[in-house]
BAVO-377722 format. One line per field, with one value per residue (C-alpha): residue in three letters; x negated, y, z. Coordinates in nm, 3 decimals, padded with zeros to 5 digits. Layout:
N
aa: c(ala, ...)
c1: c(X, ...)
c2: c(Y, ...)
c3: c(Z, ...)
//
This chain:
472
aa: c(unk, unk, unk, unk, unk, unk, unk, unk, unk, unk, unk, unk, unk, unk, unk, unk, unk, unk, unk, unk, unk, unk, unk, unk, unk, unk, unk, unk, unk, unk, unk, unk, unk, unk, unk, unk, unk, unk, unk, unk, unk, unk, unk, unk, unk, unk, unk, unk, unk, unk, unk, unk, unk, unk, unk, unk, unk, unk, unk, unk, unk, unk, unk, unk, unk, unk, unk, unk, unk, unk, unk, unk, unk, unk, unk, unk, unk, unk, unk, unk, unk, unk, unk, unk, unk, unk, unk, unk, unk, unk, unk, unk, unk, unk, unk, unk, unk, unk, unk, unk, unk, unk, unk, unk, unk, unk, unk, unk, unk, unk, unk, unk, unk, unk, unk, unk, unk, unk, unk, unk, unk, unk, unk, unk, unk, unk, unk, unk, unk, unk, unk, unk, unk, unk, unk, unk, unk, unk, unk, unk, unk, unk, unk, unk, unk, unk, unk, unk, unk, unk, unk, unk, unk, unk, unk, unk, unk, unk, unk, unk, unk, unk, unk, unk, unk, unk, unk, unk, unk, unk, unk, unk, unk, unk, unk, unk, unk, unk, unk, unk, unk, unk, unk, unk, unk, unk, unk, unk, unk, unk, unk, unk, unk, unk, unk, unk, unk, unk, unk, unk, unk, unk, unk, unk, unk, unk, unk, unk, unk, unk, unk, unk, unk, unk, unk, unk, unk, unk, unk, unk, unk, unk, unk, unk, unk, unk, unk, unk, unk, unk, unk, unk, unk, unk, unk, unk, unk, unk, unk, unk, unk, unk, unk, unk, unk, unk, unk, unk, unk, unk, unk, unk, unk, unk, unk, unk, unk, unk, unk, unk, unk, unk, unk, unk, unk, unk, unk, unk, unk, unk, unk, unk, unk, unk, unk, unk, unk, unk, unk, unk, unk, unk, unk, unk, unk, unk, unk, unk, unk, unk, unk, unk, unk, unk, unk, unk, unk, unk, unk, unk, unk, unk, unk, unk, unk, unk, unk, unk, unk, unk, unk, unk, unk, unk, unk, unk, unk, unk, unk, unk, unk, unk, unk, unk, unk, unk, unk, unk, unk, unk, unk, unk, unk, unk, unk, unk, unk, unk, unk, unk, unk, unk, unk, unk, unk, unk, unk, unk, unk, unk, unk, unk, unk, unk, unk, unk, unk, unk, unk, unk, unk, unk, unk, unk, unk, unk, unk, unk, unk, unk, unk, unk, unk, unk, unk, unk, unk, unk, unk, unk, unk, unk, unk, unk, unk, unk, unk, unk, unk, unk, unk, unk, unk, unk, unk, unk, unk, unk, unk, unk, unk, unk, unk, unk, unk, unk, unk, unk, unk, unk, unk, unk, unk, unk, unk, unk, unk, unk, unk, unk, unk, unk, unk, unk, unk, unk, unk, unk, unk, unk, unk, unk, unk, unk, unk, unk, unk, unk, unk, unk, unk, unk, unk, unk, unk, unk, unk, unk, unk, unk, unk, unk, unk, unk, unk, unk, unk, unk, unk, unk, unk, unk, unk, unk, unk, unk, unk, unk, unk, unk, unk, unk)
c1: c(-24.135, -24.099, -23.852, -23.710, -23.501, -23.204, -23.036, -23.282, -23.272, -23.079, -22.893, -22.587, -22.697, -22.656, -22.350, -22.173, -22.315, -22.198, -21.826, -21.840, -21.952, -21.693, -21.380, -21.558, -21.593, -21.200, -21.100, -21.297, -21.134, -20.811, -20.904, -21.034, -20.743, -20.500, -20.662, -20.694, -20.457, -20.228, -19.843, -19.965, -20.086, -19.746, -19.522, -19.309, -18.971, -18.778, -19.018, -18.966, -18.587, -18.477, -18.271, -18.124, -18.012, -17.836, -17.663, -17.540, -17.480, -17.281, -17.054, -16.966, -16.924, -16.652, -16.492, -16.397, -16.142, -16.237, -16.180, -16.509, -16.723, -16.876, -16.959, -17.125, -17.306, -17.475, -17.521, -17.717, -17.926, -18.299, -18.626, -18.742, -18.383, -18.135, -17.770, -17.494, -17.126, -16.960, -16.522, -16.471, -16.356, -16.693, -16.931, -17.193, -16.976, -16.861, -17.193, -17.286, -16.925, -17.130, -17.515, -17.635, -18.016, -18.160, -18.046, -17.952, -18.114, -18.043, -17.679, -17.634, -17.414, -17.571, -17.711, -17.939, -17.736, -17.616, -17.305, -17.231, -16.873, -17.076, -17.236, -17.529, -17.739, -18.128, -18.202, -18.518, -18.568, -18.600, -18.261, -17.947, -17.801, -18.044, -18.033, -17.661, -17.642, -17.367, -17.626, -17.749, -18.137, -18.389, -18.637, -18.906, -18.980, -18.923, -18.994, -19.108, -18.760, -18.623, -18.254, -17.999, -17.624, -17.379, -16.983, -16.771, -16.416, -16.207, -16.440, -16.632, -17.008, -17.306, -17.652, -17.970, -18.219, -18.581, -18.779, -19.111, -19.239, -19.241, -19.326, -19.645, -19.630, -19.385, -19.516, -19.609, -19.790, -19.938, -20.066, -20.207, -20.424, -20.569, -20.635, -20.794, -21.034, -21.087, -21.181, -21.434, -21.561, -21.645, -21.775, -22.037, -22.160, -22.154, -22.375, -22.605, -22.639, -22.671, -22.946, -23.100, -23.097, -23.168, -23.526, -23.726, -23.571, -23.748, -24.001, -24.058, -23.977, -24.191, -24.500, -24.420, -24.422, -24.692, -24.906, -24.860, -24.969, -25.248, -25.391, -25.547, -25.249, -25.267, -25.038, -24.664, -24.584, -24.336, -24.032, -23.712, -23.415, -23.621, -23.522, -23.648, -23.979, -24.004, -24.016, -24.269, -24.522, -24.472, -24.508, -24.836, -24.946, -24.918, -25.068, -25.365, -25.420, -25.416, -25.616, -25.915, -25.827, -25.927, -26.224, -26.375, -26.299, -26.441, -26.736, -26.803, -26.760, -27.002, -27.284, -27.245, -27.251, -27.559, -27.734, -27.698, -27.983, -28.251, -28.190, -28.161, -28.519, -28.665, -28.527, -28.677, -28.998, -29.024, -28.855, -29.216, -29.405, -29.164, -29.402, -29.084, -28.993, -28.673, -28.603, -28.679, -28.498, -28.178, -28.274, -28.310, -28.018, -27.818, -27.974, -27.907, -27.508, -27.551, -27.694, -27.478, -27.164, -27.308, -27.401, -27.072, -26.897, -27.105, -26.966, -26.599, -26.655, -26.882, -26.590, -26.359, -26.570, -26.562, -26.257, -26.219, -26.005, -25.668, -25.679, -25.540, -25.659, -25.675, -25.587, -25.655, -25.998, -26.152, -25.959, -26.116, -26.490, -26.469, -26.392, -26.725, -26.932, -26.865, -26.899, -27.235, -27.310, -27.138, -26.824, -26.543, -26.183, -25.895, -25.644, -25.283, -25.103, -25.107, -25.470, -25.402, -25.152, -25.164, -25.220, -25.229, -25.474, -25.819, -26.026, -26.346, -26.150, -25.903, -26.206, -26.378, -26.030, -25.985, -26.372, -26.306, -26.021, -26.178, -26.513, -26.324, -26.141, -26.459, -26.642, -26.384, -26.156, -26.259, -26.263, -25.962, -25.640, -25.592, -25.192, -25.073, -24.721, -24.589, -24.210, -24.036, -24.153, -24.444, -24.732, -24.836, -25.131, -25.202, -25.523, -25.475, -25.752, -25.749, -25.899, -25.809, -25.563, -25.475, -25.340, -25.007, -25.044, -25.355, -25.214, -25.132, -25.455, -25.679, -25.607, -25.782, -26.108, -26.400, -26.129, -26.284, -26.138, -26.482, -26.633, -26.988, -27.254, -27.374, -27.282, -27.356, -27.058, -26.869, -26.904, -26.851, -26.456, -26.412, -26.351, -25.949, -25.953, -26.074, -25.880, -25.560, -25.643, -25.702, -25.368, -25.179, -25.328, -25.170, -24.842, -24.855, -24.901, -25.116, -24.927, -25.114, -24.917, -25.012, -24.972, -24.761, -25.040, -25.307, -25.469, -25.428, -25.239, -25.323, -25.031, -25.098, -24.825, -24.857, -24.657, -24.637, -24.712, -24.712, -24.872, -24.657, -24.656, -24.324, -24.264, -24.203, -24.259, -24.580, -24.645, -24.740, -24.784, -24.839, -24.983, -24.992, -25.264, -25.376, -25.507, -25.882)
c2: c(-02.830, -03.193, -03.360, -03.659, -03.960, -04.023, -04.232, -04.323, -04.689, -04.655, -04.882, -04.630, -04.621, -05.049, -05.030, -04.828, -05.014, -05.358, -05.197, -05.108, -05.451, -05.604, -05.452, -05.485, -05.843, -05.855, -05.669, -05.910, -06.235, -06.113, -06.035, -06.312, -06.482, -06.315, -06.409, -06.738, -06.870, -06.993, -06.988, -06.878, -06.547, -06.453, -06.214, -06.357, -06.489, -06.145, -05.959, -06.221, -06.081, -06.423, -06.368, -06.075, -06.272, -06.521, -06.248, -06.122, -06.445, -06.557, -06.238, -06.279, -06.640, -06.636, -06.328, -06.497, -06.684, -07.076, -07.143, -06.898, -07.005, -07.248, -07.042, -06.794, -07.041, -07.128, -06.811, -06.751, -06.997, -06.940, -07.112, -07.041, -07.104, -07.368, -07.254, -07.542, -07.529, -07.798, -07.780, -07.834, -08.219, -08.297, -08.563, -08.274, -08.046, -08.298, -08.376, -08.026, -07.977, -08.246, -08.155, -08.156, -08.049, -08.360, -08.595, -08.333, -07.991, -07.663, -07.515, -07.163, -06.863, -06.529, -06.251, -06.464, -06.333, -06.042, -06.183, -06.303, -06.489, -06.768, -07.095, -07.202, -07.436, -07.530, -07.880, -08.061, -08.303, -08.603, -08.524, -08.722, -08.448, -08.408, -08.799, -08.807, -08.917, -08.632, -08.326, -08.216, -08.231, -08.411, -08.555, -08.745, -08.367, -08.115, -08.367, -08.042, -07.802, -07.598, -07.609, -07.341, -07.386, -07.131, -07.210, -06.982, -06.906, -07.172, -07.426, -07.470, -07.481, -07.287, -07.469, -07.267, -07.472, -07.323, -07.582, -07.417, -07.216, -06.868, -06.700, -06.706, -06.663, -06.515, -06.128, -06.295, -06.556, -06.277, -06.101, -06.413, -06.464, -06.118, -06.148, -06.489, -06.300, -06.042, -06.251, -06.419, -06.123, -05.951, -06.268, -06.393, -06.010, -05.921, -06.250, -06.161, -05.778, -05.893, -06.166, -05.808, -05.620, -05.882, -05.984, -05.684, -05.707, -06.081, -06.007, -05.727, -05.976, -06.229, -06.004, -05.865, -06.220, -06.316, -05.991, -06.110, -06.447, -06.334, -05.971, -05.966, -06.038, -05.834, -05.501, -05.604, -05.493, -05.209, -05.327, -05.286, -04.954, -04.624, -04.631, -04.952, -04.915, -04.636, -04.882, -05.087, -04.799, -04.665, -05.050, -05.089, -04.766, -04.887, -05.258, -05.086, -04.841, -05.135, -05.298, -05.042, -05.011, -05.352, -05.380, -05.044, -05.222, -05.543, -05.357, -05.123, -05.430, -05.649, -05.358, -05.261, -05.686, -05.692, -05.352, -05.505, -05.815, -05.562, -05.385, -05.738, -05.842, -05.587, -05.663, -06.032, -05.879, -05.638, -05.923, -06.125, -05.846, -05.892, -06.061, -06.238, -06.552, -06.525, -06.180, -06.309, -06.590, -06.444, -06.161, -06.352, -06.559, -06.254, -06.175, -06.526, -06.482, -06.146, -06.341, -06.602, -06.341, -06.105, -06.449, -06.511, -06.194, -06.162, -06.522, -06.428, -06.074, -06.250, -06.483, -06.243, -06.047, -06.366, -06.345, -06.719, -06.759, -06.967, -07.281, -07.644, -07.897, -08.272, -08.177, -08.509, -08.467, -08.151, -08.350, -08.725, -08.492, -08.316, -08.714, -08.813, -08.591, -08.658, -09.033, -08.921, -08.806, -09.134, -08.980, -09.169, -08.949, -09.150, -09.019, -09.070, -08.962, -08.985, -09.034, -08.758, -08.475, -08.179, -07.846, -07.494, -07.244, -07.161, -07.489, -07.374, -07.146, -07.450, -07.668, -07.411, -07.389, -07.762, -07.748, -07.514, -07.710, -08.060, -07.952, -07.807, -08.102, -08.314, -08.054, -08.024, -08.350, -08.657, -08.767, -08.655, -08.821, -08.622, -08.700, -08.537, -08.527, -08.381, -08.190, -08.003, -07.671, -07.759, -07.966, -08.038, -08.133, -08.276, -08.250, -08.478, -08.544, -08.696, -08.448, -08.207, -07.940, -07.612, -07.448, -07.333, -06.962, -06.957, -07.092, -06.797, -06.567, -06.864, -06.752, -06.387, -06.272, -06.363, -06.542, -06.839, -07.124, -07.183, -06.925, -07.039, -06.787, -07.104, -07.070, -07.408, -07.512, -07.197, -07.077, -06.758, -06.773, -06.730, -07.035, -07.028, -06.687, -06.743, -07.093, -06.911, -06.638, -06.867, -07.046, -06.717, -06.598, -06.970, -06.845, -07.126, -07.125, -07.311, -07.427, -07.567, -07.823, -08.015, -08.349, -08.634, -08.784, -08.600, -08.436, -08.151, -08.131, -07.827, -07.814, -07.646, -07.589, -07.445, -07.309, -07.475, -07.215, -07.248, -07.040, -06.749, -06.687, -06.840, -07.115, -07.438, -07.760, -07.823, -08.199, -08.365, -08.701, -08.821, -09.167, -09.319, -09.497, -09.687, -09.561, -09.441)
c3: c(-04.477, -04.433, -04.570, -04.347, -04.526, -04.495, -04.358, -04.079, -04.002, -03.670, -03.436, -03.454, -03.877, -03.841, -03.639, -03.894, -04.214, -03.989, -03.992, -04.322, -04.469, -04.307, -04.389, -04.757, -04.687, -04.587, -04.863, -05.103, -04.938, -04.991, -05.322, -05.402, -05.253, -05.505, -05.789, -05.723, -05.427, -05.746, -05.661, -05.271, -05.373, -05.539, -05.359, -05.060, -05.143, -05.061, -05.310, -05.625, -05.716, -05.700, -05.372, -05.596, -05.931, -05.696, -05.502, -05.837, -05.997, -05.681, -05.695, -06.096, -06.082, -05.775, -05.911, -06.266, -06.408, -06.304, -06.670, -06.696, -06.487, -06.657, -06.973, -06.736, -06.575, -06.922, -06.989, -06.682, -06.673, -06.762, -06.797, -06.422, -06.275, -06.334, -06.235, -06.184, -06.116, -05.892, -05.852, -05.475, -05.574, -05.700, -05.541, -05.483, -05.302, -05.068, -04.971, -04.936, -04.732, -04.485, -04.493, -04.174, -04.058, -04.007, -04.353, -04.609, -04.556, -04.355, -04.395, -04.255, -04.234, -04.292, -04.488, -04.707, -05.031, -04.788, -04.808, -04.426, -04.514, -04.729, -04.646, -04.756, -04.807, -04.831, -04.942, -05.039, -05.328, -05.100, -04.949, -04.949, -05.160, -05.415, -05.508, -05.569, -05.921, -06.003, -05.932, -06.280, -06.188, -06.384, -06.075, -06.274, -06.482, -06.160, -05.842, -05.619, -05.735, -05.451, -05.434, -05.282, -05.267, -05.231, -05.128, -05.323, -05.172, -05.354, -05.192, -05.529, -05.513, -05.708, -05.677, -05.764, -05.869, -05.896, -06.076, -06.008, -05.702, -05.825, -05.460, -05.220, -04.839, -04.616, -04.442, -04.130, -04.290, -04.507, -04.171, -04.002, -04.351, -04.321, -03.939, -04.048, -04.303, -04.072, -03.836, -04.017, -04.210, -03.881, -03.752, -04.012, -04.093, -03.706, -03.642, -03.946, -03.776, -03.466, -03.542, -03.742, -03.436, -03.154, -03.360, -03.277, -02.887, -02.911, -03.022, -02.753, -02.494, -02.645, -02.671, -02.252, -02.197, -02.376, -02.195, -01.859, -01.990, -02.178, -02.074, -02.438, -02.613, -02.941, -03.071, -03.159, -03.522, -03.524, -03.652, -03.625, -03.564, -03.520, -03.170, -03.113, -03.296, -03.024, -02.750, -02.963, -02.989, -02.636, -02.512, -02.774, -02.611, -02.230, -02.300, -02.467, -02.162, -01.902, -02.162, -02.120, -01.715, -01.722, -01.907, -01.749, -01.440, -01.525, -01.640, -01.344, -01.101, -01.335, -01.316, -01.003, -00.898, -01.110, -00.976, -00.622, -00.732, -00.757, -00.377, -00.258, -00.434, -00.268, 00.075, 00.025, -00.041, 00.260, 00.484, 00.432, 00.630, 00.949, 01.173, 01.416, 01.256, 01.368, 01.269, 00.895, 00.939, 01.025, 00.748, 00.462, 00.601, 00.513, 00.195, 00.024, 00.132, 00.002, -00.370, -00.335, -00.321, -00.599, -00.816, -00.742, -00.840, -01.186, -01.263, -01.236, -01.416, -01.670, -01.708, -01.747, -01.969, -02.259, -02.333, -02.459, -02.706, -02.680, -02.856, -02.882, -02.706, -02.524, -02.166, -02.030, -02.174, -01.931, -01.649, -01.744, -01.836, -01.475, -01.353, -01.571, -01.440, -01.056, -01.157, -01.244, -00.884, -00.749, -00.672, -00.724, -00.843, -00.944, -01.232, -01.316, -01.628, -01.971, -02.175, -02.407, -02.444, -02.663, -02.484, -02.589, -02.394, -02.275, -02.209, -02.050, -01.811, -01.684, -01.652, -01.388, -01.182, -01.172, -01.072, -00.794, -00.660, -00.674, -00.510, -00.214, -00.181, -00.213, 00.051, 00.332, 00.246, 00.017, -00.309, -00.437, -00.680, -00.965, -01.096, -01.470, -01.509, -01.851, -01.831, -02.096, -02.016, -01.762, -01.672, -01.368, -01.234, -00.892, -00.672, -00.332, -00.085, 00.281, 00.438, 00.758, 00.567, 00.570, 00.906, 00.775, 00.880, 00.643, 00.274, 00.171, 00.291, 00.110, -00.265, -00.135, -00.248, -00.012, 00.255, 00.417, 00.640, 00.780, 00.954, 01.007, 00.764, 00.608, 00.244, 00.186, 00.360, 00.387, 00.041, -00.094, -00.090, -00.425, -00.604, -00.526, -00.588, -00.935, -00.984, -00.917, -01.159, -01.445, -01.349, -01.365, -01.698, -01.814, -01.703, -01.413, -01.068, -00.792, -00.468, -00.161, 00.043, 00.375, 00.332, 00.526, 00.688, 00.680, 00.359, 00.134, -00.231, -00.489, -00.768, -01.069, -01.227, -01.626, -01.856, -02.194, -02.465, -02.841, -03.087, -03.070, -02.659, -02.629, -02.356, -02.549, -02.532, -02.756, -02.667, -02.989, -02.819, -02.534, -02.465, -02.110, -01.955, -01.629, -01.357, -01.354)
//
């Protein structure tokens, strides 16, 4: 029997541990938070008993003798809270008879000592009240007291005077703290998940992109929740299946291109013993478009069958060596763009499709302008001739195998028809695109449009530096 671990790395086995970690993380905030908020992690106001004493000491002091009170005052006075007595003729108590909200601090009447016959009232230390010269507080030892007065019924006053803060936060501030931590506890360790989770899903999207870019692209590592590591394998499993299709297809085509040369020999030879010259003619008319179509074919499969490897390199450099070698042959082809930019992808194969697309335009148009443009995500490069065009109804049917524009059986001029065909396919496996226009005027432009890739697949911008230069 085999035994299976647990817990399986899951998605629903990260969604729980995510839930978890924060409430944890919440839990160890606040904790944290207690032991060392200082005088805001004490207990609110209501909790401290200090409401309580004054509610007691309030009740004694304005049920004794007024010849008491005093005594009792002394006697309940402690370290933590200072307890005064002011007669109702005293400076004090006429100021507190006329505190008002704004100047002198808050006076209510209410249940703060549930007692809701009283007055009282909350004053600050930078309050009229508190600088009277008459209220016993010593400001240069205690400049942050808190002060409560409480009018007793013979008009006399009790002032509380708490000379340090012995309470924390009130219960709704106490709420909005743990909604704060909570908040940010699920925040951080949901992003941190989340990032977990959403790699592998790159990744896969990555290497899908990367595929259709690059039909050799290699395995993705299977990483990742067990449900997603099932997508991995069953995607590795596909890409290598339509890797094989594509290879037993390249090679079938390839040998069956090549096992065509040796029929075709044989035709030449027999063609000698037709005694009608014109017969022959037309004969081995047919059998050199017939070798030009299989020399052809084995070129593209051949091609296809190298698999060149992507690389870095100078893109200007197979444009400005295709320029070279037609000034060689007296052909003149202007360029426009920058004289070097950093490229990432298959050189040999870009130089054949620019090939392709310059010698039609130098065949059925004239010597064409070559523009490079560099964008964040693209390059574009930009074959224009002068020549007759494309009818419009045909643009689209040129980029077909074997399709030609001119219909005469001389291969010379007529070609094979597949030079776009293979220009477009070299474009594509770049991730880019070629676009035929008609041009104002007269004249044909092929756009090539390619995606930049870095190392990794990934459409980036990859330009290292890019350094313009005049016209060629």
């Amino acid at each position: 029997m085999k035994l299976v671990a647990w817990p399986r790395d899951t998605i629903a086995r990260r969604f729980a541990v995510t839930i978890i970690l924060a409430v944890m993380a919440t839990l160890t905030c606040v904790r944290l938070f207690f032991a060392f908020g200082g005088v805001w992690a004490q207990p609110e106001l209501q909790a401290s008993g200090l409401l309580g004493v004054a509610a007691g000491v309030v009740r004694v002091i304005d049920a004794a003798p007024p010849q008491m009170r005093q005594a009792l005052v002394a006697a309940a006075t402690t370290s933590t809270l200072h307890i005064d007595f002011y007669i109702s003729a005293s400076p004090v108590s006429a100021a507190l008879e006329n505190a008002t909200d704004a100047e002198d601090g808050r006076s209510l009447m209410g249940n703060l000592l549930s007692d809701t016959f009283r007055t009282v009232v909350i004053f600050e230390p930078n309050s009229r009240v508190s600088t009277i010269p008459a209220l016993n507080h010593d400001r240069a030892k205690y400049p942050n007291a808190y002060f409560l007065a409480v009018k007793l019924t013979d008009r006399s006053w009790l002032v509380f005077t708490v000379l340090n803060r012995l309470w924390g936060l009130s219960r709704p501030e106490r709420w909005a703290l743990w909604l704060v931590f909570l908040v940010l506890s699920i925040t951080i360790v949901s992003a941190i998940a989340a990032r977990q989770l959403s790699r592998p899903v790159e990744q896969l999207a990555e290497a899908a992109h990367l595929f259709g870019i690059n039909p050799h692209a290699p395995a993705i590592a299977e990483t990742g929740p067990q449900e997603l590591r099932q997508v991995i394998k069953t995607f590795n499993a596909m890409q290598g299946q339509i890797q094989k299709f594509v290879a037993d297809r390249t090679t079938m085509l390839a040998a069956i291109s090549h096992d065509l040369r040796t029929p075709l020999t044989r035709i030449r030879l027999r063609g000698e013993f037709i005694e009608d010259h014109g017969q022959r003619t037309r004969l081995f008319r047919d059998v050199d478009e017939m070798q030009a179509m299989v020399d052809g074919a084995l070129a593209f499969f051949r091609d296809d069958a190298l698999e060149e490897d992507t690389t870095i390199f100078d893109l200007p450099g197979v444009i400005l060596t295709i320029v070279n070698d037609y000034a060689d042959q007296n052909i003149g082809i202007g360029y426009t763009g920058p004289s070097r930019v950093v490229y990432r992808g298959r050189p040999f194969a870009l130089k054949r499709a620019f090939t392709n697309l310059i010698e039609n335009a130098i065949k059925y148009g004239t010597p064409p302008e070559i523009e490079l443009s560099c964008e964040e995500t693209t390059f574009i490069v930009s074959i224009r001739d002068r020549g007759p065009g494309i009818p419009p109804d045909a643009i689209d049917r040129v980029f077909r195998p074997y399709f030609r524009l001119e219909k005469s059986r001389n291969r010379t001029t007529g070609g094979v028809g597949l030079g776009l065909t293979v220009a477009q396919a070299i474009v594509q496996g770049h991730g880019g695109e070629i676009i035929l226009y008609n041009r104002p005027g007269g004249g044909l432009e092929a756009r090539i449009t390619l995606a930049v890739m870095t190392q990794s697949g990934k459409g980036a911008s990859n330009i290292a530096k890019v350094h313009r230069s005049p016209e060629i």
